[in-house]
C-alpha positions in Angstrom: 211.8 49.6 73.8 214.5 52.0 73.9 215.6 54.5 70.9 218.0 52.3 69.3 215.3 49.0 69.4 212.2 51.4 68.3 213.7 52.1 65.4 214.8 49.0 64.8 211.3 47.5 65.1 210.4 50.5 62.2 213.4 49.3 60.0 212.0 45.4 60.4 209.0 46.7 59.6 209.5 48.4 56.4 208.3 51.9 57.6 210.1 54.8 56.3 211.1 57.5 58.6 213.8 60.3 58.5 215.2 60.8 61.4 217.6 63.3 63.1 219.4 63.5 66.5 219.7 66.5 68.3 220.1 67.6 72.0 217.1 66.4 74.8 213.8 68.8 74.7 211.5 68.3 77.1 208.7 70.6 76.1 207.7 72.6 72.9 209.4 75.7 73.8 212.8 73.9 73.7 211.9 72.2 70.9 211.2 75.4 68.5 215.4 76.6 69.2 216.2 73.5 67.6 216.1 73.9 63.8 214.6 70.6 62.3 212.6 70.3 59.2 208.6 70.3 58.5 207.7 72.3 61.3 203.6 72.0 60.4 204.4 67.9 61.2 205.4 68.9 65.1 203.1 67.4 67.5 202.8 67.6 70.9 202.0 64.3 73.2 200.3 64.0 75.9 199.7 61.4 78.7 196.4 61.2 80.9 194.2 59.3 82.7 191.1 59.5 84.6 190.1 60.5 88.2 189.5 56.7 88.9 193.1 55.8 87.2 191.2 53.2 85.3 192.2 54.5 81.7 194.7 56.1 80.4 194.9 58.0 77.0 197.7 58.9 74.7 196.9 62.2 73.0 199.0 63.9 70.1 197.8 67.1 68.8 199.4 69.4 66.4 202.6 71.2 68.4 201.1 74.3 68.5 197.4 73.4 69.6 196.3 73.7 73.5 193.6 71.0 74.5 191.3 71.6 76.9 190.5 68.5 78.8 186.9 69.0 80.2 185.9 69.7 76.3 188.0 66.5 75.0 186.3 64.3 78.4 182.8 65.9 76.8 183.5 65.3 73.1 185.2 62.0 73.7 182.9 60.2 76.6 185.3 60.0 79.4 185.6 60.2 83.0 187.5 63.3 84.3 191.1 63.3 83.1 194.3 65.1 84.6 197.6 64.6 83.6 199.3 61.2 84.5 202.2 61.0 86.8 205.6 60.3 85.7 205.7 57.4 88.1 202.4 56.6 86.0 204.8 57.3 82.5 207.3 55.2 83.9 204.6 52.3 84.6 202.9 52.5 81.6 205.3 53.1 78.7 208.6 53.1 80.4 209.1 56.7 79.5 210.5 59.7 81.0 208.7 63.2 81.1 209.8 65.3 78.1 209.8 61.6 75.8 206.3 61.2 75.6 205.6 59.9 72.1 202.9 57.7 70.1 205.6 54.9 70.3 205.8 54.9 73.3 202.8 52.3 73.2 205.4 50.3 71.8 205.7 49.1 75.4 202.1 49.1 76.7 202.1 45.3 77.5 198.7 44.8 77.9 197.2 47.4 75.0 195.3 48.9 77.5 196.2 52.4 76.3 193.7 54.6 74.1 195.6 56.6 71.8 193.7 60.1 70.1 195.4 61.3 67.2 194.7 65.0 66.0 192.9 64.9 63.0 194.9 67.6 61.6 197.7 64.8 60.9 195.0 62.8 58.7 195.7 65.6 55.9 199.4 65.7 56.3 202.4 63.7 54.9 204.1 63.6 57.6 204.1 63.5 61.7 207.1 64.1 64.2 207.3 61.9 67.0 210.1 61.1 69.4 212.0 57.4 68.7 211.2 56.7 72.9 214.1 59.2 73.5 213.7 63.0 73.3 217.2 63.0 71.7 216.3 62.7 68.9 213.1 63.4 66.4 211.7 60.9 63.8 209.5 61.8 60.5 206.5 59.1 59.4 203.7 58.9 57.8 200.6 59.4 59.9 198.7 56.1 58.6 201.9 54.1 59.1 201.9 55.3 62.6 198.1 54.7 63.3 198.2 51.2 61.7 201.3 50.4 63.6 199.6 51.0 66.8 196.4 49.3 65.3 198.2 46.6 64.9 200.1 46.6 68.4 195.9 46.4 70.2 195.7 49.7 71.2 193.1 51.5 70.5 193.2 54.4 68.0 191.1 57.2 67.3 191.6 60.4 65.4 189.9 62.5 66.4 188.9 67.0 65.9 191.1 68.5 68.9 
């Protein structure tokens, strides 16, 4: 799904969002010179997979957080992860890098996707994700976001990063 047909899935959906365009970002750093709202709901996304390219995980931590991968593959019971590649992004969610975004499972076919939520967002009101476009920044609810991907098959975790 594209930008214009995520958020129409959202609107057939009933789940509220606010939502506001703005130029592309592609990382964090970019996305601090724009001025949007309810900076503490920024996350950051992102996309890896194991040394066997088996799995592959979505992860979205608070925008400001660094995760170390060895202590999340510990924690978590994985293989070894490293970032995927974007020909792996294009494959999986038909995204580009600098889009990477929870709804982005939106097009995970087969559900195969795990996708670790922060657990800082459990005790907020809010979460900012990108609409499958990083033109443009969206505002939901964290357990409208985890049930929607429930819901898709995907499975969810949240998770202390």
């Amino acid at each position: 799904m594209n930008k214009s047909e995520t958020l129409y899935y959202l609107d057939q959906l009933g789940i509220k969002y606010e939502i506001v365009e703005h130029p592309a970002v592609y990382n964090m750093a970019e996305m601090e010179k724009i001025a949007l709202p309810h900076p503490e709901a920024d996350a950051k996304n992102l996309f890896v997979r194991d040394d066997k390219k088996r799995n592959y995980y979505l992860l979205t931590i608070k925008g400001d957080k660094r995760v170390n991968l060895q202590q999340f593959r510990e924690e978590n019971g994985t293989r070894r992860l490293s970032f995927a590649s974007p020909q792996d992004l294009k494959e999986k969610l038909d995204l580009a890098p600098g889009s990477v975004t929870p709804l982005g499972l939106l097009n995970d076919s087969g559900h195969q996707i795990s996708f670790y939520l922060d657990s800082y967002f459990s005790q907020q009101s809010r979460i900012a994700v990108h609409p499958n476009d990083n033109t443009a920044t969206i505002w939901l609810e964290p357990q409208a976001l985890i049930h929607l991907i429930k819901d898709l098959g995907n499975p969810v975790k949240v998770v202390k990063m």
